[in-house]
N, C-alpha and C positions, 0 to 999 in steps of 0.2 A: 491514378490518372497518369497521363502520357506527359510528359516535359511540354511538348508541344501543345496541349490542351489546357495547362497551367500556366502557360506563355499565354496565350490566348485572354484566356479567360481575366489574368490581372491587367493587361496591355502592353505587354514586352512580346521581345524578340524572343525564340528559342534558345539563341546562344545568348544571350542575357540570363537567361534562369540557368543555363548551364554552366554559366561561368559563376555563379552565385552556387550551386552544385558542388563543383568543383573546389569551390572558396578561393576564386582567383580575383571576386570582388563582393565586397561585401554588399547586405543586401539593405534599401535605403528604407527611411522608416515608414515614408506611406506604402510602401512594397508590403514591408512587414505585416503592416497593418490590413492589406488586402487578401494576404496568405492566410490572417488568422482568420479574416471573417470566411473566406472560402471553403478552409477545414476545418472551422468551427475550435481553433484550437486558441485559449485565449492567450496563454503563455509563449509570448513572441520571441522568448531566449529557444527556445526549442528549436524553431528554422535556422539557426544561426552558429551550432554545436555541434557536433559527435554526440549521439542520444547513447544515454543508458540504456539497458534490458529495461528496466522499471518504465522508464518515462515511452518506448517502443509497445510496450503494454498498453498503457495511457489513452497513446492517441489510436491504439487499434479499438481499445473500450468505447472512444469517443465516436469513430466511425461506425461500429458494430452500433451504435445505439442509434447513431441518426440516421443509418438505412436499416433499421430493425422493420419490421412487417408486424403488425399488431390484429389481432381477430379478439371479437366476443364471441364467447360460448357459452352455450346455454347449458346447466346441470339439472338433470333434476334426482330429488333425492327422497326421500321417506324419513321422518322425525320420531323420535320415542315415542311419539304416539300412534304412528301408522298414517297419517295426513304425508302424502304426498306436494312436495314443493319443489321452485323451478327457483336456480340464481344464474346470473350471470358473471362470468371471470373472465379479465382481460389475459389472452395470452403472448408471450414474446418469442419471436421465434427465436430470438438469439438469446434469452437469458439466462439459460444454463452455460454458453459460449463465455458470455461476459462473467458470467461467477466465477469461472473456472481459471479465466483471463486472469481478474484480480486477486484471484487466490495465490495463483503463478508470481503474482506481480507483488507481493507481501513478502514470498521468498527473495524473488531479485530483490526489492529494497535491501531486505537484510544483508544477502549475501554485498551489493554495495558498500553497504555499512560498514561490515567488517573490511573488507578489503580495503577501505579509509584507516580503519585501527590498524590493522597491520601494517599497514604500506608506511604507518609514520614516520618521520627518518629518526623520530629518537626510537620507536622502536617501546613503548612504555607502558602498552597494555600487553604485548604480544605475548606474554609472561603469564598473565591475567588470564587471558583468552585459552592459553593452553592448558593453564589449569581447570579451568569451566568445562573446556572439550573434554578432560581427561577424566575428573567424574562423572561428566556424562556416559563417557564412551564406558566407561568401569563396572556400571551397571550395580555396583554397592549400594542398594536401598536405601539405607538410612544414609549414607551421604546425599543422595538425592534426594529426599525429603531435606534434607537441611539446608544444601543450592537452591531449593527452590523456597525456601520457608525464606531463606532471609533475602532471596531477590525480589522475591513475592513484598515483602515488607519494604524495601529500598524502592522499590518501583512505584509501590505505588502507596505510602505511609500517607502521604501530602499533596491529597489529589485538592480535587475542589471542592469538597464537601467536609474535608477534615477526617473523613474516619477510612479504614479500608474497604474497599470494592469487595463484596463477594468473602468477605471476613469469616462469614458463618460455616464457610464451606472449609476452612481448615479446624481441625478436631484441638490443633493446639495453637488457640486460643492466645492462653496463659503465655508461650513462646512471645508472642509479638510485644502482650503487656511486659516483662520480665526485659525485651530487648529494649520495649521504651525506656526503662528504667535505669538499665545497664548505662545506655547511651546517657540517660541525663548525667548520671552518677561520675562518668567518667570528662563531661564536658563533650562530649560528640555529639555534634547537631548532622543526623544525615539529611 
């Protein structure tokens, strides 16, 4: 939208949204409040900041969704037995747009994230982080099965079911029990 059409549309001047823009006055809370209902955005810190990549994602997801275009289609298909059949599937025109969106927007979180760890002024993972990058980059297999066996276990030991996610899908087992073990033995609660 056009400044002047979002002037409009809340009850302000033009130079009022642009000096709120501009952040030469901040913006009052029933303003706030009519910007969210306008852009469908509920989080009213967002008009009010320098937006991240992440959170620029966000509210394009949330636009792409509320003018997405929607059609039914009609399939029709043949079953293991030869009986011909008709279904009906909703299509979106934007939803591979928006998958693609949030897939993008998984990355920025992270890359966020880290540049939080590094930026800290002590400086106390940045050690940590280097060493993570450095076996990854290193590409020695069995060091990477072992980054990942024990982050795999750190991340997610103590979900909310108690046991590990998707546990079956690592061969060594035995690893995770032996680590439980290790840690009790030694007094480490991770």
């Amino acid at each position: 939208m056009e400044y002047k059409t979002v002037a409009e549309a809340i009850g302000v001047s033009k130079q009022t949204f642009q000096d709120w823009i501009k952040e030469r006055r901040k913006i009052p809370q029933p303003r706030l409040e009519q910007l969210s209902k306008l852009f469908g955005i509920e989080d009213q810190t967002l008009f009010q900041k320098e937006l991240f990549p992440s959170e620029k994602s966000e509210i394009l997801m949330i636009y792409l969704t509320k003018t997405d275009e929607h059609e039914e289609i009609e399939l029709t298909g043949v079953d293991d037995e030869g009986y011909e059949y008709t279904t009906t599937e909703h299509y979106s025109h934007n939803r591979q747009l928006i998958e693609y969106i949030h897939d993008e927007q998984k990355k920025e979180q992270l890359i966020e994230q880290l540049e939080v760890l590094v930026n800290n002024e002590e400086n106390e993972n940045l050690k940590l982080i280097e060493d993570v990058v450095t076996i990854i980059q290193e590409q020695n297999r069995n060091k990477g099965i072992v980054l990942e066996l024990i982050l795999y276990y750190l991340a997610h030991r103590d979900n909310e079911w108690g046991i590990h996610p998707n546990y079956a899908k690592y061969e060594q087992k035995q690893f995770f029990e032996k680590l439980d073990k290790l840690f009790e033995e030694t007094g480490i609660k991770p």
